[in-house]
PADO-221969 format. One record per atom (N, C-alpha, C, CB): atom name; y, x, z. Coordinates in steps of 0.2 Angstrom, whole numbers, plus 5000, padded with zeros to 4 digits. Glycine has a CB too. Example, Ala and Ser with C-alpha at 12.3 -4.5 7.8 and 13.67 -1.06 7.14 Angstrom:
BEGIN
<pt "N",<4972,5066,5039>>
<pt "CA",<4978,5062,5039>>
<pt "C",<4984,5066,5039>>
<pt "CB",<4978,5057,5045>>
<pt "N",<4989,5064,5035>>
<pt "CA",<4995,5068,5036>>
<pt "C",<5000,5064,5039>>
<pt "CB",<4997,5070,5029>>
END
This chain:
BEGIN
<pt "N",<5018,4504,5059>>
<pt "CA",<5019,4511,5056>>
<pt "C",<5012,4514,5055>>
<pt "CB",<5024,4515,5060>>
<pt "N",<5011,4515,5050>>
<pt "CA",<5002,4520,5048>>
<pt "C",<5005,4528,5052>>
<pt "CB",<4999,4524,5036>>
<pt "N",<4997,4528,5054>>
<pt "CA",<4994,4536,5057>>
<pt "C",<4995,4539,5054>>
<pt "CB",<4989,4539,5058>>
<pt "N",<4994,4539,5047>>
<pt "CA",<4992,4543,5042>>
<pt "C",<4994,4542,5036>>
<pt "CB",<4987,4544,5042>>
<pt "N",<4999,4549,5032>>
<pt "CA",<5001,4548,5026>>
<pt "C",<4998,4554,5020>>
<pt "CB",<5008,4547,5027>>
<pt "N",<5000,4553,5015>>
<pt "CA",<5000,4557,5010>>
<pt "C",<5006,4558,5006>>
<pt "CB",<4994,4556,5007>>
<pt "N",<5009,4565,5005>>
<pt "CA",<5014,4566,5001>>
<pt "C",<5011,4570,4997>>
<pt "CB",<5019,4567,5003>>
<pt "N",<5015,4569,4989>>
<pt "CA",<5013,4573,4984>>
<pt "C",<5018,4579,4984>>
<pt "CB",<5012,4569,4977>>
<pt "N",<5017,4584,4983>>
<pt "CA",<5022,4590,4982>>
<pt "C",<5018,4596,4979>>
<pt "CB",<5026,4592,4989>>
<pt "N",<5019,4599,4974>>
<pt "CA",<5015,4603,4971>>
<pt "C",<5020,4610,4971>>
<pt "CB",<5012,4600,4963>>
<pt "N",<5013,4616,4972>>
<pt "CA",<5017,4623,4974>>
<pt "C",<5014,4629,4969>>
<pt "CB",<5016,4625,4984>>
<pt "N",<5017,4632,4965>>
<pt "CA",<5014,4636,4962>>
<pt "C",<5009,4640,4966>>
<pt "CB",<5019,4640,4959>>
<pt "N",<5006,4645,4963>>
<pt "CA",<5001,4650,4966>>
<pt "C",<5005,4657,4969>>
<pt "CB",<4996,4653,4960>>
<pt "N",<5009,4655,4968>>
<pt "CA",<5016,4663,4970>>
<pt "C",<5021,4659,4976>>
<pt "CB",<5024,4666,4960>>
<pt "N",<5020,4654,4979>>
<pt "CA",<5025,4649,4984>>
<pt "C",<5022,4648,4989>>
<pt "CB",<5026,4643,4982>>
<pt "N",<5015,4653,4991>>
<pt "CA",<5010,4651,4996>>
<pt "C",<5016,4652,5003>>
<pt "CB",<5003,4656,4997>>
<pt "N",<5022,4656,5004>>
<pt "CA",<5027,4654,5010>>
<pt "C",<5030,4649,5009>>
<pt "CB",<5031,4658,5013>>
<pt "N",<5031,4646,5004>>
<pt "CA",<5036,4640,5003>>
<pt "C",<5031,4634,5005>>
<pt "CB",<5038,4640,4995>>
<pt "N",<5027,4636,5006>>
<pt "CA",<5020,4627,5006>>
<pt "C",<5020,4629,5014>>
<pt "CB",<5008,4626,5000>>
<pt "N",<5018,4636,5016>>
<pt "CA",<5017,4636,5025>>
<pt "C",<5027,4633,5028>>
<pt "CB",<5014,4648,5028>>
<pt "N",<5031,4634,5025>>
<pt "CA",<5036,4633,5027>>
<pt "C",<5037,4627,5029>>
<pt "CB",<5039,4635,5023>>
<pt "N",<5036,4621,5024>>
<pt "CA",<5035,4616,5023>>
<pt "C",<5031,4610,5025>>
<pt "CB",<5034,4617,5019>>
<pt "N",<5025,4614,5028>>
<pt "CA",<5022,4611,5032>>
<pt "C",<5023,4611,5041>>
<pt "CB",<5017,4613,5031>>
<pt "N",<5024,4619,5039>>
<pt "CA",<5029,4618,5048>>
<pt "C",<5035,4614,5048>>
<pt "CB",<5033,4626,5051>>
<pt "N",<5038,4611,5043>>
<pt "CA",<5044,4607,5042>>
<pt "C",<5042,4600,5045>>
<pt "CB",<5047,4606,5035>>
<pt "N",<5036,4597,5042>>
<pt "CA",<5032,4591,5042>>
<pt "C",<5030,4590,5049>>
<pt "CB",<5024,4592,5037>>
<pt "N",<5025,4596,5052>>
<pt "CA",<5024,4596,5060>>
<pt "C",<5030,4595,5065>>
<pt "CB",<5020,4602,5063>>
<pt "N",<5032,4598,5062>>
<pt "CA",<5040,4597,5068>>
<pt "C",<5046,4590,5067>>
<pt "CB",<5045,4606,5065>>
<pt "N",<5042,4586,5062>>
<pt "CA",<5046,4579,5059>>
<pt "C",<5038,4574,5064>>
<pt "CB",<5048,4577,5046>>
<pt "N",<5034,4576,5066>>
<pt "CA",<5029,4573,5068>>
<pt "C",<5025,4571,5064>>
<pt "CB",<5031,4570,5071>>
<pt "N",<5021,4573,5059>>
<pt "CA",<5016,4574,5056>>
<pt "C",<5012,4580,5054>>
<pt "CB",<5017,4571,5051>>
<pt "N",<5004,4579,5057>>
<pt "CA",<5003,4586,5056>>
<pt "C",<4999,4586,5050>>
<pt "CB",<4999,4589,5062>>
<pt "N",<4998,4592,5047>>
<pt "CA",<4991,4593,5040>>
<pt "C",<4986,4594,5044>>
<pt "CB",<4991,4601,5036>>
<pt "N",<4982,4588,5038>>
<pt "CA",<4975,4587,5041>>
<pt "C",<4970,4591,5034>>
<pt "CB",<4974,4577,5042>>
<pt "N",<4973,4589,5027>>
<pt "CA",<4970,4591,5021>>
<pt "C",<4975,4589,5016>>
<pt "CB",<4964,4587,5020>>
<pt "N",<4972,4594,5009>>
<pt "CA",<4975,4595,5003>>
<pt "C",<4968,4592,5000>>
<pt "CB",<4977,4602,5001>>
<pt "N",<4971,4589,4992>>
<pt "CA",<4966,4588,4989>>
<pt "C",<4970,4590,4982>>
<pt "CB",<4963,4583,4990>>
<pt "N",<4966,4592,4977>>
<pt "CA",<4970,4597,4969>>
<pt "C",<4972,4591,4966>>
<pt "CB",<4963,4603,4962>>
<pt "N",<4980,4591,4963>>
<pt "CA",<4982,4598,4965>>
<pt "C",<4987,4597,4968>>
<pt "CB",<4983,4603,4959>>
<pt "N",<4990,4592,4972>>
<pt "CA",<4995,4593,4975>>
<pt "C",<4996,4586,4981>>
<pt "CB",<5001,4593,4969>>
<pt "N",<4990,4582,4981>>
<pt "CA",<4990,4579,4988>>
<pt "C",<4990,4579,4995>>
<pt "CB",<4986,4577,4987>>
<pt "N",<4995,4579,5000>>
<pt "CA",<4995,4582,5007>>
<pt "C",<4993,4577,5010>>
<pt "CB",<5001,4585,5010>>
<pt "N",<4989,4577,5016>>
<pt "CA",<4987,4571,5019>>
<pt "C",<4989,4575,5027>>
<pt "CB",<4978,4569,5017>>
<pt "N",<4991,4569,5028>>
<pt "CA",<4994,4571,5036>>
<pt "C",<4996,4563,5042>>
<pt "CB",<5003,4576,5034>>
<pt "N",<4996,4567,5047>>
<pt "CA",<4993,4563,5053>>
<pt "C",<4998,4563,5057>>
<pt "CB",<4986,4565,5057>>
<pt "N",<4999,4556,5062>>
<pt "CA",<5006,4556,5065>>
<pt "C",<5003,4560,5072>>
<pt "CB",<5011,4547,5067>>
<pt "N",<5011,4565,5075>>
<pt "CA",<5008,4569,5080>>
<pt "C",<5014,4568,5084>>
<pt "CB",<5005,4577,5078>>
<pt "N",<5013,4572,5091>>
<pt "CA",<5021,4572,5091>>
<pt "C",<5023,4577,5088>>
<pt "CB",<5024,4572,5097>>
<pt "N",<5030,4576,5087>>
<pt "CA",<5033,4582,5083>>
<pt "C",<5033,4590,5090>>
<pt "CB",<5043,4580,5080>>
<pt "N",<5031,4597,5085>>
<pt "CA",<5029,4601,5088>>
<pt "C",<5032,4606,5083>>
<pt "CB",<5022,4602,5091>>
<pt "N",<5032,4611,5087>>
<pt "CA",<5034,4621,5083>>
<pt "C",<5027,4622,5081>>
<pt "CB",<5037,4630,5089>>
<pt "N",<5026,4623,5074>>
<pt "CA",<5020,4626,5074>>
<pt "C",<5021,4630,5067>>
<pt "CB",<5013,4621,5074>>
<pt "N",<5019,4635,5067>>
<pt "CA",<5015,4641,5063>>
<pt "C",<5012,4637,5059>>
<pt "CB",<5009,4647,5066>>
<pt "N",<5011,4638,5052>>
<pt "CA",<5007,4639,5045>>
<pt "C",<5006,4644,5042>>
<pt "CB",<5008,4636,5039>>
<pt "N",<5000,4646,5039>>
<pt "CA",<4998,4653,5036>>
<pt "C",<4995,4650,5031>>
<pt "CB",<4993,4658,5040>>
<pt "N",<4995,4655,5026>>
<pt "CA",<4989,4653,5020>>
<pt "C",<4987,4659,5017>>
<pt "CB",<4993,4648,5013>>
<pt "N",<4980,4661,5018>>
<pt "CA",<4976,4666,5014>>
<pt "C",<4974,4663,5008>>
<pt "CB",<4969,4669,5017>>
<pt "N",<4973,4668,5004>>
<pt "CA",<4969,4667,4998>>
<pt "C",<4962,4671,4999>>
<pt "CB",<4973,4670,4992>>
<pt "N",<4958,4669,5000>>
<pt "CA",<4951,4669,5000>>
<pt "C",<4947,4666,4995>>
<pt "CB",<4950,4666,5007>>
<pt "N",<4946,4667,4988>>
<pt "CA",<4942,4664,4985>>
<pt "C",<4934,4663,4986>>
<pt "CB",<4942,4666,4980>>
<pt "N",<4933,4668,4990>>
<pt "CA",<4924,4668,4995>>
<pt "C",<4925,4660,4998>>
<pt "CB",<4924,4676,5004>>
<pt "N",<4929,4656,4997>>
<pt "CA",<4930,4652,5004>>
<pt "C",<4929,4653,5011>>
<pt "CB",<4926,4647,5003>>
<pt "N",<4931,4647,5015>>
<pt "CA",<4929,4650,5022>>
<pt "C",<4922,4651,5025>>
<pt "CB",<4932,4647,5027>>
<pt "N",<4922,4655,5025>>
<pt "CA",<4913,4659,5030>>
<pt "C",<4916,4659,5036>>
<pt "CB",<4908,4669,5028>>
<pt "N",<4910,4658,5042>>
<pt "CA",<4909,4660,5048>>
<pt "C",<4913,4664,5050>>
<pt "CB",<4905,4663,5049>>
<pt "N",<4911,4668,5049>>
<pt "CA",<4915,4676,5051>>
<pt "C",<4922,4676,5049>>
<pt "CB",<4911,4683,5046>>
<pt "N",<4924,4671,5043>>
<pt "CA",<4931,4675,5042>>
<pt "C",<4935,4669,5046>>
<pt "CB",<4933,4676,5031>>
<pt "N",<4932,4663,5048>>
<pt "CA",<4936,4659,5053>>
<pt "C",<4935,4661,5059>>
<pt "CB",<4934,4652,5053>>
<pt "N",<4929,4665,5062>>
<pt "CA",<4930,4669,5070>>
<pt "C",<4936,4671,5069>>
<pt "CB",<4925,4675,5072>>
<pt "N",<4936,4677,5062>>
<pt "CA",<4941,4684,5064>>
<pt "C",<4947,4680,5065>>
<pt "CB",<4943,4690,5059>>
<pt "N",<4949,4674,5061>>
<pt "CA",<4958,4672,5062>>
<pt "C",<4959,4667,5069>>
<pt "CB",<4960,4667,5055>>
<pt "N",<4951,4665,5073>>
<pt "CA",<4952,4661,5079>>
<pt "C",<4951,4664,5083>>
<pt "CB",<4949,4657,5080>>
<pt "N",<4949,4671,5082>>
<pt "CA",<4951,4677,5089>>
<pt "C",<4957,4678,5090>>
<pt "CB",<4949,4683,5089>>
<pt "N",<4962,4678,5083>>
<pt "CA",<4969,4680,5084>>
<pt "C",<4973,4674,5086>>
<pt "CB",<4972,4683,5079>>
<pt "N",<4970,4668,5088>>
<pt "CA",<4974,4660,5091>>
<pt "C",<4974,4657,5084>>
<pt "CB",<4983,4660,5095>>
<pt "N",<4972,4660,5079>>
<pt "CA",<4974,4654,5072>>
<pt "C",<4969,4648,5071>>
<pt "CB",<4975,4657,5065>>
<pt "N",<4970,4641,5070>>
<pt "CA",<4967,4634,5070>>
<pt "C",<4966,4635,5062>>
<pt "CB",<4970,4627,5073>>
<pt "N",<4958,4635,5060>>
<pt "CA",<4960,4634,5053>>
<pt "C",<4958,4628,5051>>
<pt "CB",<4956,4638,5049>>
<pt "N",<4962,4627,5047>>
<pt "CA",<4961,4618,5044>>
<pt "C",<4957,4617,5039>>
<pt "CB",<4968,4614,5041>>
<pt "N",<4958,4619,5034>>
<pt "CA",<4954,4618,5026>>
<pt "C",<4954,4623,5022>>
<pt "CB",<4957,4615,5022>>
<pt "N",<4951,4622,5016>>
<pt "CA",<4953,4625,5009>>
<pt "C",<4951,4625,5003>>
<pt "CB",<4953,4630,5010>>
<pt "N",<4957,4624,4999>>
<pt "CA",<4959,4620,4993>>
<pt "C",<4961,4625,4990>>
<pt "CB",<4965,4614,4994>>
<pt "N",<4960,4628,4983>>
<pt "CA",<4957,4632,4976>>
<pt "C",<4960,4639,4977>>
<pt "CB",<4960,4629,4967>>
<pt "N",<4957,4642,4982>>
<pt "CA",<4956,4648,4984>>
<pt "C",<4960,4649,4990>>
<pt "CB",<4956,4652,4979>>
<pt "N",<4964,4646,4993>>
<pt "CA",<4968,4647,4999>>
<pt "C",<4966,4643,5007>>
<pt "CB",<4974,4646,4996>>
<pt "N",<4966,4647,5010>>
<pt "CA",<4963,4645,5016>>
<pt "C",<4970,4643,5022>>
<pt "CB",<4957,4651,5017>>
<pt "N",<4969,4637,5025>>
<pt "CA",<4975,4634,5027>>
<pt "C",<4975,4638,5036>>
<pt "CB",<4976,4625,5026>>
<pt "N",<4979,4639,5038>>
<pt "CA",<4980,4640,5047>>
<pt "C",<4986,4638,5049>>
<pt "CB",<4979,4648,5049>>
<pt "N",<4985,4637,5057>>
<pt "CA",<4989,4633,5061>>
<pt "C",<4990,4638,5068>>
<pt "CB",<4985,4625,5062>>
<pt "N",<4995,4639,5069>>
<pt "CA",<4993,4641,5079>>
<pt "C",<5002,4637,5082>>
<pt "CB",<4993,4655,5082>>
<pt "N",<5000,4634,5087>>
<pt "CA",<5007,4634,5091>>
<pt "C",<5012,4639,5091>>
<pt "CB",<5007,4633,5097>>
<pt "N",<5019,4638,5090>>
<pt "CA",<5024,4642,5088>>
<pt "C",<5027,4645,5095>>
<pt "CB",<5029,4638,5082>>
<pt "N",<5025,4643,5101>>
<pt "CA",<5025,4643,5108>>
<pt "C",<5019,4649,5110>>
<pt "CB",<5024,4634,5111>>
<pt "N",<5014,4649,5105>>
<pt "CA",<5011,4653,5107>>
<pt "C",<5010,4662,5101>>
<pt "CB",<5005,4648,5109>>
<pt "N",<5013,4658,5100>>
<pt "CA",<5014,4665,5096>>
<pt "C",<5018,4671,5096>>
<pt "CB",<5016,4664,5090>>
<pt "N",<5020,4676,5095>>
<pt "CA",<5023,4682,5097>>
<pt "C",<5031,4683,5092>>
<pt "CB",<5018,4688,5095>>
<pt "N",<5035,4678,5093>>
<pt "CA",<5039,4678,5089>>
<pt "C",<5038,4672,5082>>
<pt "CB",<5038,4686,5087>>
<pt "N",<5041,4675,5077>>
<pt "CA",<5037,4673,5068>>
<pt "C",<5033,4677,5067>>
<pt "CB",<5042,4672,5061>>
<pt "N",<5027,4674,5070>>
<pt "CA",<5020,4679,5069>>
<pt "C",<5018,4677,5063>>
<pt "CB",<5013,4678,5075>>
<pt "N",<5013,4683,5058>>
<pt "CA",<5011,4681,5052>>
<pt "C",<5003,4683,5052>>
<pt "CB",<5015,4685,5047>>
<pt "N",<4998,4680,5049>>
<pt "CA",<4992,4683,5046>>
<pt "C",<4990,4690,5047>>
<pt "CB",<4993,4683,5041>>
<pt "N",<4996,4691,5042>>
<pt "CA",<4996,4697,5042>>
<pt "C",<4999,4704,5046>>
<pt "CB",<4997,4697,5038>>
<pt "N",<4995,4709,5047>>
<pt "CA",<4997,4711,5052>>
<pt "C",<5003,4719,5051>>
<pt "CB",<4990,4712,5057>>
<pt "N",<5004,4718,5041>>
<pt "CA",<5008,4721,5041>>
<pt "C",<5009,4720,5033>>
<pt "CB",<5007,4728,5045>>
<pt "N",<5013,4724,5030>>
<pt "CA",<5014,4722,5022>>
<pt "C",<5007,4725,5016>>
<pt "CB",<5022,4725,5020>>
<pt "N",<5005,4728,5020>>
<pt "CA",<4998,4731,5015>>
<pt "C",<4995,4725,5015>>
<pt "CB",<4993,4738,5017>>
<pt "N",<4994,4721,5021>>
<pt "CA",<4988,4716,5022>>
<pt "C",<4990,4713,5018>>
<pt "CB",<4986,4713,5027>>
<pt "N",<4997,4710,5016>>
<pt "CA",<5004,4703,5012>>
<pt "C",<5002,4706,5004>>
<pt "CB",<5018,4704,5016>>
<pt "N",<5002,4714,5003>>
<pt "CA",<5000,4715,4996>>
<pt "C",<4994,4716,4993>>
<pt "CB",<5003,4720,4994>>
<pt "N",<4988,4712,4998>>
<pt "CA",<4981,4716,4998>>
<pt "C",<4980,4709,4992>>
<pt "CB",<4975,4717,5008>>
<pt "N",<4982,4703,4999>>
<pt "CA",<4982,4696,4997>>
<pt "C",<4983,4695,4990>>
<pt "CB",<4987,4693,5001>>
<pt "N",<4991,4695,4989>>
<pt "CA",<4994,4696,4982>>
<pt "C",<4989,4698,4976>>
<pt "CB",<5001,4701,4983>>
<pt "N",<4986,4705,4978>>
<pt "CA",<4982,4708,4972>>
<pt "C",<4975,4705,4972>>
<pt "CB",<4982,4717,4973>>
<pt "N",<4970,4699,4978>>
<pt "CA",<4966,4696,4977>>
<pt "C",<4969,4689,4971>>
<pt "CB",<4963,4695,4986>>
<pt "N",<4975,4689,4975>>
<pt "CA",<4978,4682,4969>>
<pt "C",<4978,4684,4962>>
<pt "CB",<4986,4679,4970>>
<pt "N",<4980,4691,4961>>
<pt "CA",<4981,4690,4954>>
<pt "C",<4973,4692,4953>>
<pt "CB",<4987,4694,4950>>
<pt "N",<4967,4694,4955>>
<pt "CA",<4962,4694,4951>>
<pt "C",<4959,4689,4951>>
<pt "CB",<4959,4698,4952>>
<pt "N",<4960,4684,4958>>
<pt "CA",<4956,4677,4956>>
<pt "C",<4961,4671,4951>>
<pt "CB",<4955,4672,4964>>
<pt "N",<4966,4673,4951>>
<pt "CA",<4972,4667,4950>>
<pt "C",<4973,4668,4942>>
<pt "CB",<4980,4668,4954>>
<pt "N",<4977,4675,4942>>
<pt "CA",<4981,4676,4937>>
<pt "C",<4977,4679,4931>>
<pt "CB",<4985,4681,4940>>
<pt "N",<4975,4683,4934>>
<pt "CA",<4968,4686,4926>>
<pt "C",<4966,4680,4922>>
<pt "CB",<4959,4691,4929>>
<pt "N",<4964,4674,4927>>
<pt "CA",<4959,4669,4921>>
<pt "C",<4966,4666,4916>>
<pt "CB",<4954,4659,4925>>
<pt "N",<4970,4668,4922>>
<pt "CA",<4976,4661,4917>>
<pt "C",<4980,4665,4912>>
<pt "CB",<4984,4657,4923>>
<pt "N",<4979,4673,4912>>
<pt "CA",<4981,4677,4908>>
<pt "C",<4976,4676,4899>>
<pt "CB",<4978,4685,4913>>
<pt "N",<4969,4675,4904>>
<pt "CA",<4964,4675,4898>>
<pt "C",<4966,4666,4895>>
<pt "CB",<4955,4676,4902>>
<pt "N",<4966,4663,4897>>
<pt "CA",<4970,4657,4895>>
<pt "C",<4977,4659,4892>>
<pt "CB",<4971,4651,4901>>
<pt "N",<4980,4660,4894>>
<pt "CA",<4987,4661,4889>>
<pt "C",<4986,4666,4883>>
<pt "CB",<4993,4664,4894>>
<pt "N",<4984,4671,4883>>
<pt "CA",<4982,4672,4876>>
<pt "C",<4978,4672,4872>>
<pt "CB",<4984,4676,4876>>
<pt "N",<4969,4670,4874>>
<pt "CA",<4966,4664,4872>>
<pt "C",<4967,4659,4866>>
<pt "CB",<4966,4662,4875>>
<pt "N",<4971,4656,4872>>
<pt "CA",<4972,4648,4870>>
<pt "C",<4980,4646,4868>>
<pt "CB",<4970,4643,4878>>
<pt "N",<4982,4647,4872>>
<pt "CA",<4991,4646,4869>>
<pt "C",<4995,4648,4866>>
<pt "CB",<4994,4645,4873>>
<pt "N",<4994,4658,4866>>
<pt "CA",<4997,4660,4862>>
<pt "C",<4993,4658,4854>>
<pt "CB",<5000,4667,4864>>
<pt "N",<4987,4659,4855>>
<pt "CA",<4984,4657,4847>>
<pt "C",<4987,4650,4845>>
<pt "CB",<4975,4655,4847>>
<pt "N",<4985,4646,4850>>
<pt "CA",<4988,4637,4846>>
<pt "C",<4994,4638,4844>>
<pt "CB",<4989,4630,4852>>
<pt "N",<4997,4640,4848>>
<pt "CA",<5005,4641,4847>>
<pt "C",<5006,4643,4839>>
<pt "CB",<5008,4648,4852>>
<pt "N",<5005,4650,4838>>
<pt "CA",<5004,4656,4832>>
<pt "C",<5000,4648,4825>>
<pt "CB",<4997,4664,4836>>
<pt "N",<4996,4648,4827>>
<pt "CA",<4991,4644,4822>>
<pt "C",<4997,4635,4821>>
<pt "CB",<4980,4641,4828>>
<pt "N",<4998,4634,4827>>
<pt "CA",<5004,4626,4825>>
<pt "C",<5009,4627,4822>>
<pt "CB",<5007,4621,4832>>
<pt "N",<5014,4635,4822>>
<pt "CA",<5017,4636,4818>>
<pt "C",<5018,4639,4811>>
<pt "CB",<5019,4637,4821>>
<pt "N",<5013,4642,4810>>
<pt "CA",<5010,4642,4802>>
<pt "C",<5008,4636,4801>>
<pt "CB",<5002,4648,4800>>
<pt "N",<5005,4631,4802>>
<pt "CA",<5002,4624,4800>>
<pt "C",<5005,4621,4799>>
<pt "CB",<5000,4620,4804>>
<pt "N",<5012,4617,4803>>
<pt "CA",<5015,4612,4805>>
<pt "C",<5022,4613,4805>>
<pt "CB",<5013,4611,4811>>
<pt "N",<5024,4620,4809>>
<pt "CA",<5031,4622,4809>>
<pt "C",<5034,4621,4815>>
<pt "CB",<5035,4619,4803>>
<pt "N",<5038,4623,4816>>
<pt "CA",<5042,4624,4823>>
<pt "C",<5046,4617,4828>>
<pt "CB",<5049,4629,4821>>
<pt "N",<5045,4613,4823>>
<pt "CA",<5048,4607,4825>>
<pt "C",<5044,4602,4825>>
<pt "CB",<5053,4605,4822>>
<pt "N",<5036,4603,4825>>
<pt "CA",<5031,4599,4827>>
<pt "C",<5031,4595,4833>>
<pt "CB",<5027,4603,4827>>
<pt "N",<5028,4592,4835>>
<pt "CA",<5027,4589,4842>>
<pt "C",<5021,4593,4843>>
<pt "CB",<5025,4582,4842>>
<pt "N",<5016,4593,4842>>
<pt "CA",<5011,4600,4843>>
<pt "C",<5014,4608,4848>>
<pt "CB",<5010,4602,4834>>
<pt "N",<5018,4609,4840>>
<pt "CA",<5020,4615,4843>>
<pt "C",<5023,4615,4847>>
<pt "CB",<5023,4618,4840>>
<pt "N",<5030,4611,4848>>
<pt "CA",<5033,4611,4855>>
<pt "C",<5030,4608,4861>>
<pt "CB",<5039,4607,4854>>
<pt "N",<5023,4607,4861>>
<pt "CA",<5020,4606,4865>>
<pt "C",<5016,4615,4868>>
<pt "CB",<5015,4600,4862>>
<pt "N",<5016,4617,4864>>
<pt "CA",<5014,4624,4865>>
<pt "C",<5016,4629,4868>>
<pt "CB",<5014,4627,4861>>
<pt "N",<5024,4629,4865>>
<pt "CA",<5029,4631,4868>>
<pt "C",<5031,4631,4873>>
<pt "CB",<5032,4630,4867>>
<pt "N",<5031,4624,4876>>
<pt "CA",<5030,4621,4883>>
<pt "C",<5027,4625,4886>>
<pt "CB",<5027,4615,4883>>
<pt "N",<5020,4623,4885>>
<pt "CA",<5015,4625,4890>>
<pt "C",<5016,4634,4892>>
<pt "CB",<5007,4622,4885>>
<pt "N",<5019,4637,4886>>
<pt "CA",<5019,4644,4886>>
<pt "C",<5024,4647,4889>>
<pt "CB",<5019,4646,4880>>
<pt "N",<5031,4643,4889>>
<pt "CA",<5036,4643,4895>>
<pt "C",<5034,4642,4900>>
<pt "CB",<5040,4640,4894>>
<pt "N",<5032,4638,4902>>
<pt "CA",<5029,4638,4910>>
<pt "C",<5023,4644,4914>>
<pt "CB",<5023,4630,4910>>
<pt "N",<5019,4646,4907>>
<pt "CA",<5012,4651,4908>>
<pt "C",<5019,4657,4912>>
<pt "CB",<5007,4654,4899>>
<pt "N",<5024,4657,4905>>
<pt "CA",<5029,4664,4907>>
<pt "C",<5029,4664,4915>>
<pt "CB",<5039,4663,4903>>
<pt "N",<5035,4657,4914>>
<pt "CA",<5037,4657,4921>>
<pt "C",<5033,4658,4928>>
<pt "CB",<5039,4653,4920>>
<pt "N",<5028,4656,4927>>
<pt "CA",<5023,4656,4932>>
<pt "C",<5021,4663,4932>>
<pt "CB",<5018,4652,4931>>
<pt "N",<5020,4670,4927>>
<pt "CA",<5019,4675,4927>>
<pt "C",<5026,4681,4931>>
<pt "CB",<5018,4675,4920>>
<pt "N",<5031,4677,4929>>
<pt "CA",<5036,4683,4931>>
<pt "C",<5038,4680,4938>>
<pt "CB",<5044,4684,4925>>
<pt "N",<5037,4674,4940>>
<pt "CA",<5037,4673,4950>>
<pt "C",<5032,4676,4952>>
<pt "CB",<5036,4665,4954>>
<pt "N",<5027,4679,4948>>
<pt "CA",<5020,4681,4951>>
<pt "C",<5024,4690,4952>>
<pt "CB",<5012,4679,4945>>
<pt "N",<5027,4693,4947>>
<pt "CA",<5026,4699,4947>>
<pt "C",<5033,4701,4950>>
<pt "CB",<5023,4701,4939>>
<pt "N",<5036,4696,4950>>
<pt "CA",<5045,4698,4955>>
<pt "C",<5042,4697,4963>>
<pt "CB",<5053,4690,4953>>
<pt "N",<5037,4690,4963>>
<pt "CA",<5034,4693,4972>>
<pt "C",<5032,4699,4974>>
<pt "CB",<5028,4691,4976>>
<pt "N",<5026,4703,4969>>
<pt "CA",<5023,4708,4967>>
<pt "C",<5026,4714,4969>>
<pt "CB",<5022,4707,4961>>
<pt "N",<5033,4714,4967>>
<pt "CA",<5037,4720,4964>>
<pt "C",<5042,4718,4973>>
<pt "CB",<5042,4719,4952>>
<pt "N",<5044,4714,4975>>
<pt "CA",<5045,4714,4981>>
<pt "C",<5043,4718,4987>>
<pt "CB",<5043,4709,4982>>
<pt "N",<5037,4714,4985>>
<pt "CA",<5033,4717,4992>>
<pt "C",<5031,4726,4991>>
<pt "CB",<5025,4712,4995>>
<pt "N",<5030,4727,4986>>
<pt "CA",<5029,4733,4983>>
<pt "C",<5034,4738,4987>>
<pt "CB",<5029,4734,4976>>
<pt "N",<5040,4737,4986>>
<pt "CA",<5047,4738,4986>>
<pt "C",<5047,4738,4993>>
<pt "CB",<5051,4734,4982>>
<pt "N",<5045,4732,4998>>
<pt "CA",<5046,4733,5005>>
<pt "C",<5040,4737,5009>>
<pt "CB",<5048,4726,5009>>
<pt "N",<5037,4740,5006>>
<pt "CA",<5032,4744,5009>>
<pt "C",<5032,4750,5008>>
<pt "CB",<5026,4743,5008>>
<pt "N",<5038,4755,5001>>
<pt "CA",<5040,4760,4998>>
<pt "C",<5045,4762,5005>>
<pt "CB",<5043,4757,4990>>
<pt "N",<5049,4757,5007>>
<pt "CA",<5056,4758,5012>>
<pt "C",<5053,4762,5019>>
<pt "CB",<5059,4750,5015>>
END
């Protein structure tokens, strides 16, 4: 049986609990996260199975010194980091509960508003750039039933969708900090 595997599984930019979720799922079946590589390769190492915590910052600075002290003063193991998010680990034995990063919801919306100015804005500037023009330009050209165009479309339904999971987390956490 190998030490070591990799699975593919890809997670939007708005799903960062859904991938720490996922990986505590993994450690606890007895493989831990060792590395990611873009855009959706997990590489992981047989362990015994344990409780462990995952976190994930978005840090586009990458990790510096200093910002791996501050999260290894608080017990968190940092592992990597793969296009702007930074991966952490602590035993779930040694934690305070479901302990989080963050140490309250302004820090969970500080994050969110770093995502959309690293994340979201370029893919903003791409989507209306590039796709809604193509789009607009393949259907004066070509017409609506292009292969082209429905390739546009495509691509533009997804941009949507990826925009409104971004701004319903958004509008979430807004909402549980308002309470």
């Amino acid at each position: 049986m190998s030490e070591t595997k990799t699975k593919i599984r890809w997670f939007s930019i708005t799903q960062y609990d859904e991938e720490a979720r996922w990986l505590e799922e993994m450690h606890s079946q007895g493989w831990k996260f060792i590395g990611v590589n873009m855009p959706c390769f997990y590489h992981f190492e047989r362990c015994e199975p344990e409780n462990y915590i995952y976190q994930l910052d978005y840090n586009k600075t990458g990790s510096r010194p200093d910002y791996i002290k501050l999260f290894g003063d608080c017990g968190w193991e940092y592992l990597t980091d793969c296009m702007g998010y930074s991966y952490f680990r602590k035993k779930a034995s040694e934690a305070n509960g479901q302990e989080d990063i963050f140490c309250d919801d302004e820090s969970r919306l500080d994050m969110i508003r770093r995502i959309f100015g690293g994340r979201i804005i370029p893919l903003l500037i791409i989507f209306f750039g590039c796709i809604v023009t193509n789009l607009i330009l393949s259907i004066f050209q070509r017409g609506i039933g292009h292969g082209f165009t429905i390739f546009w479309i495509v691509i533009g339904v997804l941009y949507l969708w990826l925009f409104g999971s971004f701004i319903a987390k958004y509008i979430k956490y807004k909402r549980r900090i308002r309470k």
